[in-house]
N, C-alpha and C positions, 0 to 999 in steps of 0.2 A: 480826698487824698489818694493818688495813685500809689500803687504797689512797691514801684521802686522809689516814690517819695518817703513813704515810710521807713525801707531797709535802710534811704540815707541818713533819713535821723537818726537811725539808731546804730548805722557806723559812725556818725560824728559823736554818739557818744552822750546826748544830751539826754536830760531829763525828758522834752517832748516826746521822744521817741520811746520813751516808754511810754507817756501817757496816750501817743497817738495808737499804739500796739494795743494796749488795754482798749480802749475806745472802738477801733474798729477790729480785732480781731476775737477781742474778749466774749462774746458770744460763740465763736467757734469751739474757743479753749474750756470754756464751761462744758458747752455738749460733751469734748469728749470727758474732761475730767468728771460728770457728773454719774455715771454710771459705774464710776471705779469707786469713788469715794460719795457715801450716803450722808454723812452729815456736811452740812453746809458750812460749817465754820473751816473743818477738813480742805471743801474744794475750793473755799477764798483763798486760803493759805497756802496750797497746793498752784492757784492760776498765780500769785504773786510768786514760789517760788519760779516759774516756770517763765514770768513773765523775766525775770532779774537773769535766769540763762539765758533767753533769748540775747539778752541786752551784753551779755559776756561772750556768747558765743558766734554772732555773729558774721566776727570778720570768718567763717567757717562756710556761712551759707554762699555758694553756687549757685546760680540759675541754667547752669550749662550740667548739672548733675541732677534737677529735677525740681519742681515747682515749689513755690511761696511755702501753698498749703501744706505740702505733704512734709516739708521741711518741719515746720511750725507744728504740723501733727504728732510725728515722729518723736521733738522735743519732748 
């Protein structure tokens, strides 16, 4: 799944698009959330918050004001 395949799912709004977001970026989203928050039930609850912004805030993300990652990081 390329980069902009994903941001589409998840401006169409679908469920996929969340689970394709968790699936390939959820590794990313643990690294950073794992050093803020030490218990693990914290940074479950914490990537699902995070992942349900993504899913709201989207139509927000630009590619012409700076990349995927740092977008996605920032959140």
């Amino acid at each position: 799944l390329r980069e902009d395949q994903l941001i589409q799912l998840l401006r169409e709004r679908g469920e996929e698009g969340v689970e394709a977001l968790l699936q390939y970026y959820g590794p990313l989203m643990r690294y950073v959330i794992a050093p803020i928050l030490p218990d693990p039930r914290d940074r479950e609850e914490c990537l699902w918050e995070v992942a349900m912004r993504v899913w709201q805030k989207i139509h927000l993300y630009d590619p012409q004001r700076g990349s995927w990652n740092s977008w996605l990081t920032a959140l």
